[in-house]
C-alpha positions as CSV (number, residue, x, y, z in Angstrom):
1,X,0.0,0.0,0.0
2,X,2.9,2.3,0.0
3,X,3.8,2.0,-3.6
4,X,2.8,5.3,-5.8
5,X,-1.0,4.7,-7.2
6,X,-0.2,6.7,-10.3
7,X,0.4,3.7,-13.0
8,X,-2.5,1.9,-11.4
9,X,-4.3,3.4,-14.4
10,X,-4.9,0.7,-17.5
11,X,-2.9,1.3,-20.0
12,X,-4.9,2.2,-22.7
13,X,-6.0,5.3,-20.3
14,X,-2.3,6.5,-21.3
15,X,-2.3,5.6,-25.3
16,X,-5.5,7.8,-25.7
17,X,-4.6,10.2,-23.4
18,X,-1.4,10.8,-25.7
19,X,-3.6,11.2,-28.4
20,X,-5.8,13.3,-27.0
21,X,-2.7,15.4,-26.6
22,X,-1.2,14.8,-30.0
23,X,-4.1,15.8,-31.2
24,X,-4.4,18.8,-29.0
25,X,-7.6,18.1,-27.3
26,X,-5.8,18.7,-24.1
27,X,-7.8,21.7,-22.9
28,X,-11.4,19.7,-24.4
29,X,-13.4,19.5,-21.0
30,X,-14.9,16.7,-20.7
31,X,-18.0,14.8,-18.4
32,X,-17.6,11.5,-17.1
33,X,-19.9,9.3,-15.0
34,X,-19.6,6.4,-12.5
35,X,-22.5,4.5,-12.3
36,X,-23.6,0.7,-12.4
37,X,-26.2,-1.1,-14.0
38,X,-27.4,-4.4,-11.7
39,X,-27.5,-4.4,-7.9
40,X,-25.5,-7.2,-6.5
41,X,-27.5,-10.4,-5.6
42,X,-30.4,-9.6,-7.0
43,X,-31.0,-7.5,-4.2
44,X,-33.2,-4.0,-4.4
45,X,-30.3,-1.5,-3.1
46,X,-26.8,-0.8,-2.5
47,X,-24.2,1.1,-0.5
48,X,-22.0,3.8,-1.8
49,X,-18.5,3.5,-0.3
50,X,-14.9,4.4,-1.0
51,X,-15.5,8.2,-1.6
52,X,-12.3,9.0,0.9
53,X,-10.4,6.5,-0.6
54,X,-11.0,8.3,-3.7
55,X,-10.3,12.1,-2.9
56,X,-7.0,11.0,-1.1
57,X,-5.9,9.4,-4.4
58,X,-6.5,12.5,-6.7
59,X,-5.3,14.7,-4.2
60,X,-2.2,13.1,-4.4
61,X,-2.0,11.8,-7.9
62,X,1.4,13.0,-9.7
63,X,3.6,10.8,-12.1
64,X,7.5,10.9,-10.3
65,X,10.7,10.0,-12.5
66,X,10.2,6.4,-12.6
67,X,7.0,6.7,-13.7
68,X,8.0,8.7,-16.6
69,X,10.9,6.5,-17.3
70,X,8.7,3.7,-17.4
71,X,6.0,5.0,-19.8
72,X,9.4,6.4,-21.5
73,X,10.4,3.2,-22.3
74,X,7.2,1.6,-24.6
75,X,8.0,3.5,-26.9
76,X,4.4,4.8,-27.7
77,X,4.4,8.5,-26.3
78,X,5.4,11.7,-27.5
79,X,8.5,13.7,-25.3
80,X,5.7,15.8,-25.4
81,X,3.0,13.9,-23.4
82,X,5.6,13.0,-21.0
83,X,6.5,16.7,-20.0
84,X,2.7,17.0,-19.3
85,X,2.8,14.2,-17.7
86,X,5.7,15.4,-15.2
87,X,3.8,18.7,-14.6
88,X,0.4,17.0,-13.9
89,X,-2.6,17.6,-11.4
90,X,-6.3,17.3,-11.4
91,X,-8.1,20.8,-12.0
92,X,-11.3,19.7,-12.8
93,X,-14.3,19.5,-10.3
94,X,-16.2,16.5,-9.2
95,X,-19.4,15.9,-7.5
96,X,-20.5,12.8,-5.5
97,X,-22.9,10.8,-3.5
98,X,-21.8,10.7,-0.3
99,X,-20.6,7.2,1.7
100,X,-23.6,5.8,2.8
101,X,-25.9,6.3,0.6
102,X,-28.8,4.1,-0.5
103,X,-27.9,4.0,-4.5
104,X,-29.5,2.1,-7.3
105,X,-28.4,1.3,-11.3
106,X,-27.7,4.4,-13.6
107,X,-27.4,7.2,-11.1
108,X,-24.3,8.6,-11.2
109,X,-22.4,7.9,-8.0
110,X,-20.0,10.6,-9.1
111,X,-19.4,12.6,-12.0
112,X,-16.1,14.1,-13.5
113,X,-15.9,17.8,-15.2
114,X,-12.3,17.8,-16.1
115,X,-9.8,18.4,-19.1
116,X,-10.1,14.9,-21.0
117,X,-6.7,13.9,-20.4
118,X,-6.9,14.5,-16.4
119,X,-10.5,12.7,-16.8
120,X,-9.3,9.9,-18.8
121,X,-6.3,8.7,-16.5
122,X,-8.7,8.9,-13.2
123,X,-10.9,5.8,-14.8
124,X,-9.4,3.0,-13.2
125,X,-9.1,3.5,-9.3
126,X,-12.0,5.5,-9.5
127,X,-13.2,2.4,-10.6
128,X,-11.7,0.0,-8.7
129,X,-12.1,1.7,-5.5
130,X,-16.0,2.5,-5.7
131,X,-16.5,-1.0,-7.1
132,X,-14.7,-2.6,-3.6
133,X,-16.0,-0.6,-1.5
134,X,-19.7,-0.4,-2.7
135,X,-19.6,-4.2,-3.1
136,X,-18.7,-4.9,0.5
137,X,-20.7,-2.0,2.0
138,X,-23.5,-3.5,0.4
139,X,-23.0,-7.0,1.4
140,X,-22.6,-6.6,4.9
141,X,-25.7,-4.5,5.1
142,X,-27.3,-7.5,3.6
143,X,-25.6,-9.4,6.5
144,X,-27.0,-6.8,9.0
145,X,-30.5,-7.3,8.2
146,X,-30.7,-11.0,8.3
147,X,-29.2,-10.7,11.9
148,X,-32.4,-9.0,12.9
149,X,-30.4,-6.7,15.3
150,X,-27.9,-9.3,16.4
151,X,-24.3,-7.9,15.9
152,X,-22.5,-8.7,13.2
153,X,-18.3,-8.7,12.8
154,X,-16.1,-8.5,10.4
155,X,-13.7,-12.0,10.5
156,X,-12.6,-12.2,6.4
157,X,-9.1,-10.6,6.6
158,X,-7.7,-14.6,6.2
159,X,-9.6,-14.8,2.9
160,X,-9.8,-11.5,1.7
161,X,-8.1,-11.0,-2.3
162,X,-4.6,-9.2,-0.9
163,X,-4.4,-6.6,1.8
164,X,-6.3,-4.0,0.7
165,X,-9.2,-6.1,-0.1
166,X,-8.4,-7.0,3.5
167,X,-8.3,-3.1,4.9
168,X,-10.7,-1.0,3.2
169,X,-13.4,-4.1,2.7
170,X,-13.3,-3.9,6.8
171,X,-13.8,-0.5,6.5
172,X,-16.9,-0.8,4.1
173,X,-17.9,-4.0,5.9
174,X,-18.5,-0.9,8.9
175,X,-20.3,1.8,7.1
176,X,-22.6,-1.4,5.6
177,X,-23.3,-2.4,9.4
178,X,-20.3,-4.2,10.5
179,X,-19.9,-3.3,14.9
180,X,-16.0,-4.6,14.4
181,X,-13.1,-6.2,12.8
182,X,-10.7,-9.0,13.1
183,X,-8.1,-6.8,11.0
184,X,-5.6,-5.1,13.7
185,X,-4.7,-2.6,10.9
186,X,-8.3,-1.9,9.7
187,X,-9.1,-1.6,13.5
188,X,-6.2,1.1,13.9
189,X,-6.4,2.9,10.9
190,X,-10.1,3.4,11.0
191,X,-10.9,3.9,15.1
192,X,-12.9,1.2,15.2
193,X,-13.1,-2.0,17.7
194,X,-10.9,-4.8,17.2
195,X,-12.4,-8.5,17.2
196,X,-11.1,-11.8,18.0
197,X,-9.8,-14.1,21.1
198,X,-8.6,-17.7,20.2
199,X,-8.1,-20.3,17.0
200,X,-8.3,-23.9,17.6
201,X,-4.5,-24.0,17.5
202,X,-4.2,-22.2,21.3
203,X,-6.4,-25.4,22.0
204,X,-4.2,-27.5,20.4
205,X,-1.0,-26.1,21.6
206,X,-1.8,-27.3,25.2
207,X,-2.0,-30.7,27.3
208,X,-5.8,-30.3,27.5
209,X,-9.2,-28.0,26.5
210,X,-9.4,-27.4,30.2
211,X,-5.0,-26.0,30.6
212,X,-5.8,-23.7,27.0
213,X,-8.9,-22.1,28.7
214,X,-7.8,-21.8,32.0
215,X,-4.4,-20.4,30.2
216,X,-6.8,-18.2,28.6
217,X,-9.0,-17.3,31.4
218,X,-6.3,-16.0,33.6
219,X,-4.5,-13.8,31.0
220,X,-7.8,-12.6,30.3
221,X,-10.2,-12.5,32.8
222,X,-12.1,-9.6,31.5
223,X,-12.9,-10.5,27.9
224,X,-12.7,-14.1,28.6
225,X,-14.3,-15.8,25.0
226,X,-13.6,-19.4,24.9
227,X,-13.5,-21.4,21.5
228,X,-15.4,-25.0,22.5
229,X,-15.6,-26.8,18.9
230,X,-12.0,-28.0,18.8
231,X,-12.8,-31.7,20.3
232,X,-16.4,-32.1,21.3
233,X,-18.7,-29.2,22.0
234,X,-21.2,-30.7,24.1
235,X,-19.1,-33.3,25.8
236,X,-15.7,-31.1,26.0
237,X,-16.2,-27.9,24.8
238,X,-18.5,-26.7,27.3
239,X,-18.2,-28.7,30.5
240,X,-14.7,-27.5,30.5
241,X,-15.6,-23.9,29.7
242,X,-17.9,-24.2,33.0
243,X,-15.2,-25.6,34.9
244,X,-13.2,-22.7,34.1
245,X,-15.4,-20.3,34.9
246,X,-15.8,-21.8,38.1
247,X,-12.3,-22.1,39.0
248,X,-10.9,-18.7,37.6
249,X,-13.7,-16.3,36.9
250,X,-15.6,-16.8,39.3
251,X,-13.6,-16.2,42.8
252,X,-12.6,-12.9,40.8
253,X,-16.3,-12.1,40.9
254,X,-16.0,-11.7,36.8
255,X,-18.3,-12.9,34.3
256,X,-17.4,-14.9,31.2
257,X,-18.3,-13.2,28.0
258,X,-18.5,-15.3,25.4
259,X,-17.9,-18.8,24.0
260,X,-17.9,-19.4,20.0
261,X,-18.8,-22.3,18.1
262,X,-16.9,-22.5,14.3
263,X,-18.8,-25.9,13.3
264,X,-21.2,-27.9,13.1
265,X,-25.1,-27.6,13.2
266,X,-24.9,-24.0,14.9
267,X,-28.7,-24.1,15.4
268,X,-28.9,-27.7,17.3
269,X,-25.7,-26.5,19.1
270,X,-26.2,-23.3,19.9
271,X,-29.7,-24.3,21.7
272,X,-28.1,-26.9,24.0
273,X,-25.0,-24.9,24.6
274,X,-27.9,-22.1,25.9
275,X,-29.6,-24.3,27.7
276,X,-26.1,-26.1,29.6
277,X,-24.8,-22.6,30.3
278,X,-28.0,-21.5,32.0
279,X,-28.6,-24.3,34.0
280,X,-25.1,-23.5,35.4
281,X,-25.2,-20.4,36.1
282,X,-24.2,-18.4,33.1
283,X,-27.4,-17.0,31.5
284,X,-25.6,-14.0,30.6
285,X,-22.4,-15.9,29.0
286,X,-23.3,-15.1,25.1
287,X,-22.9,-17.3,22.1
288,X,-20.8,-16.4,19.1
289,X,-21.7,-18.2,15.5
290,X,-18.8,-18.0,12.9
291,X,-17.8,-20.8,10.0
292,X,-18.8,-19.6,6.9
293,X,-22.1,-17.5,7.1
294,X,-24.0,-15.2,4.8
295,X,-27.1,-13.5,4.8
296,X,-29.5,-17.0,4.1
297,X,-27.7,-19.0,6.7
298,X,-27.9,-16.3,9.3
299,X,-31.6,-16.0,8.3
300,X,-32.2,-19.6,8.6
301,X,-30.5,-20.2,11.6
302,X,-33.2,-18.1,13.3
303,X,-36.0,-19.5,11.7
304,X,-34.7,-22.4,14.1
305,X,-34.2,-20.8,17.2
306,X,-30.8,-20.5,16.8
307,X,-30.1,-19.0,20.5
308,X,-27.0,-17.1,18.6
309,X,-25.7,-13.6,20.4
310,X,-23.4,-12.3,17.6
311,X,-21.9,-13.8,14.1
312,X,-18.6,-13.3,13.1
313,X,-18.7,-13.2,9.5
314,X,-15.8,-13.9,6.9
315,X,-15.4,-15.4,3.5
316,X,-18.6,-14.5,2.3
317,X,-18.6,-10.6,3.5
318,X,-15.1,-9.9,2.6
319,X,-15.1,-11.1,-1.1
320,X,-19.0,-10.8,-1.4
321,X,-18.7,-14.3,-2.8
322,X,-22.0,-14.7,-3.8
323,X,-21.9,-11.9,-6.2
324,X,-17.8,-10.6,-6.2
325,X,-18.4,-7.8,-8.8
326,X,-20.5,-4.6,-8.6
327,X,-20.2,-3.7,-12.1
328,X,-19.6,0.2,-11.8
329,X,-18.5,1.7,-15.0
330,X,-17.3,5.2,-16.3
331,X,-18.9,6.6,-19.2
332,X,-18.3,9.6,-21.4
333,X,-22.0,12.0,-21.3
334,X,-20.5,15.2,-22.9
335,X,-17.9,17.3,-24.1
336,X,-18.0,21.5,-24.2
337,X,-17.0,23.5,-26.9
338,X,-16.6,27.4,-26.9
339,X,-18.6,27.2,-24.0
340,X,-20.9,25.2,-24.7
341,X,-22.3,21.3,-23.6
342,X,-22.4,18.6,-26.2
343,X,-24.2,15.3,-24.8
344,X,-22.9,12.1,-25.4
345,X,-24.3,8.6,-25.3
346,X,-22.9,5.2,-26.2
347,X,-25.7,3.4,-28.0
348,X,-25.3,-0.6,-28.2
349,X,-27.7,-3.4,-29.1
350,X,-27.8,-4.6,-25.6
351,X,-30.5,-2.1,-23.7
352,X,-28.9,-2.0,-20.3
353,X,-25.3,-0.6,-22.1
354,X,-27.3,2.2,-23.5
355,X,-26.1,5.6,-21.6
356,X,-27.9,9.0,-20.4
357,X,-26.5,11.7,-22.1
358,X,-25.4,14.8,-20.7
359,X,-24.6,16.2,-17.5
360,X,-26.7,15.2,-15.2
361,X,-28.1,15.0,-11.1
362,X,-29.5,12.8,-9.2
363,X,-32.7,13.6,-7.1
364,X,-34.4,11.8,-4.0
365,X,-38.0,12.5,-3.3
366,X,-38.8,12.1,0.4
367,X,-43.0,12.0,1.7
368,X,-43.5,14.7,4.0
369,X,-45.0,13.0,6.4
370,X,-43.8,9.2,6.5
371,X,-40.1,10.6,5.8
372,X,-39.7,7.1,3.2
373,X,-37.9,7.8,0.1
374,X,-40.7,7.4,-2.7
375,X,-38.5,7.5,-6.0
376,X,-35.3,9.1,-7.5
377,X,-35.1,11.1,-10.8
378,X,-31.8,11.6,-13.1
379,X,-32.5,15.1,-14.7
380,X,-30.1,17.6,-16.5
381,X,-27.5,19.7,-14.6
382,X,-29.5,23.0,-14.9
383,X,-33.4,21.3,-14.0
384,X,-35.0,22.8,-10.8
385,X,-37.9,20.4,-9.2
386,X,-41.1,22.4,-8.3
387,X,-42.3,22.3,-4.7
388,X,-45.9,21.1,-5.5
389,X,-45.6,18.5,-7.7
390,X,-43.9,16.2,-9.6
391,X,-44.8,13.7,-12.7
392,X,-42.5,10.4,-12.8
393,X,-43.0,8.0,-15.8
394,X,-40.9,4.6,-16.8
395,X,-38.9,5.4,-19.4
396,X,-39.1,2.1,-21.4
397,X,-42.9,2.6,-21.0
398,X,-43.8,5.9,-20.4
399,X,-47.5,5.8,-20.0
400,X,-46.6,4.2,-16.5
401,X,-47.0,7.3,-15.0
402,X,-47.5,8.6,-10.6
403,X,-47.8,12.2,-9.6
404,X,-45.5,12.9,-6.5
405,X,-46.8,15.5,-3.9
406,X,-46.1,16.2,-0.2
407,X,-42.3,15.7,-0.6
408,X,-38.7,17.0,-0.1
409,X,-36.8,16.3,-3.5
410,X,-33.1,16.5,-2.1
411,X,-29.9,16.6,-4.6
412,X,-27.6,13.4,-4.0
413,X,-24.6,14.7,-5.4
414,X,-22.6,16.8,-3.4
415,X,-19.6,19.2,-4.8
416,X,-16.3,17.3,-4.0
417,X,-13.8,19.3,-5.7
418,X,-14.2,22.5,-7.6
419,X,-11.7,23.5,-10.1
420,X,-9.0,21.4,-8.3
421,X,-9.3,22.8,-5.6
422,X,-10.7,19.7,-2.1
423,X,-14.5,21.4,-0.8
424,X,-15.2,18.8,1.0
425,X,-14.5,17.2,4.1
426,X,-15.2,13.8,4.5
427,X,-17.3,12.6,7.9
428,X,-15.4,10.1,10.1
429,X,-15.8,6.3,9.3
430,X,-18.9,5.9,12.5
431,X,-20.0,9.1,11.8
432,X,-20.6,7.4,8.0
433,X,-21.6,4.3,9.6
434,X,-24.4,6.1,11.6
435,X,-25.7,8.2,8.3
436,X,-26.0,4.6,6.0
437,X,-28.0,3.6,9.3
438,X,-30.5,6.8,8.9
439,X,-30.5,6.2,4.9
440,X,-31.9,2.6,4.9
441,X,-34.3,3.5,7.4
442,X,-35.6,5.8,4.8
443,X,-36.4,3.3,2.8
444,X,-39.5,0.9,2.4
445,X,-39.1,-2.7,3.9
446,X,-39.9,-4.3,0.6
447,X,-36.9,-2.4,-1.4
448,X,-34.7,-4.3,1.5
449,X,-36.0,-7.7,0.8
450,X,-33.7,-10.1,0.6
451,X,-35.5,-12.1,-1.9
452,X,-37.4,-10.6,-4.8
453,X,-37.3,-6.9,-3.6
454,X,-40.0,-4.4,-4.9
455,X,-38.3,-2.3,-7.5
456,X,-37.4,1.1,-6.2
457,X,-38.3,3.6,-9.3
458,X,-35.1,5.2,-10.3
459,X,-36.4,7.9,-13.7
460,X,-35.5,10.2,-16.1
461,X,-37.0,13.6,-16.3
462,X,-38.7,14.5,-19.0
463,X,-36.1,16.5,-20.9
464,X,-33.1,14.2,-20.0
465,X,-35.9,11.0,-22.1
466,X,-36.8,13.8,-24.9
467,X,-32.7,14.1,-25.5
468,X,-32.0,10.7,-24.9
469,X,-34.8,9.8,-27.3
470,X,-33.1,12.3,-29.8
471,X,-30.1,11.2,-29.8
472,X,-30.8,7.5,-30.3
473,X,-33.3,8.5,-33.4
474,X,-30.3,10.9,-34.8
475,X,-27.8,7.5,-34.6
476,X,-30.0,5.4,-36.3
477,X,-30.5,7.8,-38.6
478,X,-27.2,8.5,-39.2
């Protein structure tokens, strides 16, 4: 993580950013858009995350020596380029959705206004970073609700695809919902609690069960969290997690926190493990789940009565292995010339792939007096919504039309940067945590489903589909 992030760019970002410049296009501003097109999982919402990862990067993106030696050495760019290239930074302006958000396909999670070439080369970990990010954020929130309130931890850094997937997917895993993290340096760098106690090998590494949890127990009386799956749970595990209780908490007057089971059927276990603690004293001992748990098995272990006190989640949150890719892309909407805004849109014989043109914003429409969001609306930079009313229509089938009254229509995007120059300060990583709380309670139970969600209606105004319509009829005329 300490190497420079400026040739994490793909490297056909620099062969037409060259001839953009060869062709002297370098001053043509130009308006790009992040956005994706499916929601992970089927699922009806997602999380915006990595937006601090993001301004850090351009604040700091410059191309040193050996960058320029290396890109020196292909042999495909001018002397020219290269001098720019030694001389660059971002000058542009940007606008976002903030960390937290409840997002859906098209809307642009953040939108570039830049010279081409500074544009162009910003593609990739703009990219990569939003993609991570939003993906995990939006898995563990997926996570969060099937715990029904039970707390939920972050345990993938073992699994995770490197170390940053390993950092920054704990730190989305927390703004999706996430109360902690069994990465010391996620823990550190982002102020937020550390998770974990035992493996099976501190079990292993001792005569007996009962010598590794009374070791265990006496070097950590106050946070004492025994693992009891090693051997036997019900015939080892926890008889010998009583006994030491008995022996070493107890004449301290200290309660036991925790014991964790990592196999087996968690929901028979779970029950009798309740049920032996109890009847020996240790109602308030609680029961941690882990071993490879997602949103349907959390779910279904309490359809059974699972008597389960927190999950410790890992694989399946840190790589969002049911669904591993968010799909966010960045897209060209429109150049200026003399002043003045030229629209783009990539047309292709697949619907979904179709872009909005233009510049654009994003819209949320809030009820007045229920405070739920009722639908979102993509319109042009310069559109104002009136305060009375509002007409939304489908755009595939616009006679599908609902009259909005009674709301707050709030903008999404907020200015980030503004002619290169940082206007924003980004909120700390609980503070994020506590807003992505506030913005799915915002939103309708059905659109959370886990399973076939209602679709939340996401439209274009109406002069954003007349110039989309335009420009498809001109291409096919053309």
């Amino acid at each position: 993580m300490k190497d420079s992030l400026s040739l994490v760019t793909d490297f056909y970002e620099f062969t037409m950013s060259n001839g953009y410049f060869n062709k002297s296009m370098q001053s043509t501003i130009a308006y790009f858009d992040v956005f994706f097109r499916k929601i992970p999982d089927n699922g009806g919402y997602a999380i915006v995350a990595g937006l601090e990862q993001v301004i850090d990067y351009i604040t700091h993106l410059q191309f040193s020596k050996e960058d320029i030696s290396y890109l020196r050495e292909q042999n495909q760019f001018s002397e020219e380029f290269l001098q720019y290239l030694e001389n660059f930074h971002f000058t542009g302006s940007i606008w976002a959705i903030p960390e937290g958000t409840v997002v859906f396909p098209n809307e642009p999670l953040l939108t570039v206004k830049a010279p081409i070439i500074e544009a162009q080369l910003l593609e990739t970990m703009l990219l990569l970073t939003l993609n991570h990010q939003s993906l995990i954020a939006t898995k563990t929130s997926r996570i969060v609700k099937a715990a029904k309130g039970i707390p939920v931890m972050e345990f993938g850094a073992r699994r995770a695809h490197g170390v940053d997937a390993a950092v920054y997917g704990a730190r989305a895993s927390i703004i999706g919902g996430a109360v902690g993290t069994s990465c010391s340096l996620s823990a550190k760098k982002f102020h937020v609690s550390a998770s974990g106690t035992m493996a099976h090998s501190w079990i292993q590494s001792f005569p007996s069960e009962y010598e590794a949890f009374k070791a265990y127990a006496e070097t950590y009386p106050n946070s004492c969290t025994l693992l009891i799956d090693t051997y036997d749970v019900l015939q080892s595990g926890v008889p010998n997690a009583i006994r030491v209780f008995h022996d070493v908490l107890d004449p301290l007057g200290i309660r036991p926190k925790a014991v964790r089971l990592d196999s087996g059927d968690l929901a028979y276990l779970s029950k009798k493990v309740r049920e032996m603690l109890d009847e020996n004293g240790y109602p308030d001992c609680g029961i941690c789940a882990t071993n490879s748990l997602d949103e349907f098995l959390i779910t279904s272990l309490l359809e059974q009565g699972a008597k389960i006190d927190s999950f410790g989640v890992g694989e399946n949150l840190i790589t969002a292995k049911s669904n591993p890719v968010f799909g966010g892309v960045y897209k060209l909407s429109a150049l200026e010339k003399d002043g003045k805004l030229i629209p783009k849109i990539k047309i292709s014989e697949t619907m979904a792939k179709i872009t909005n043109p233009s510049f654009k914003k994003v819209y949320r429409f809030y009820d007045n007096d229920t405070h739920k969001a009722l639908a979102d609306v993509i319109t042009l930079y310069d559109e104002q919504i009136p305060k009375d009313h509002y007409v939304i229509f489908d755009e595939q089938n616009p006679w599908k039309k609902k009259t909005l009254s009674n709301y707050t229509a709030v903008c999404l995007q907020k200015p980030i940067f503004e002619n290169g120059k940082l206007v924003y300060t980004s909120p700390d990583l609980k503070q994020i945590a506590t807003y992505c709380k506030e913005q799915l309670t915002s939103m309708w139970e059905e659109v959370k489903r886990l399973e076939n969600p209602h679709l939340y209606y996401v439209d274009l105004s109406e002069k954003l589909w007349h110039l989309k319509k335009e420009m498809l009829a001109k291409a096919v005329t053309n």
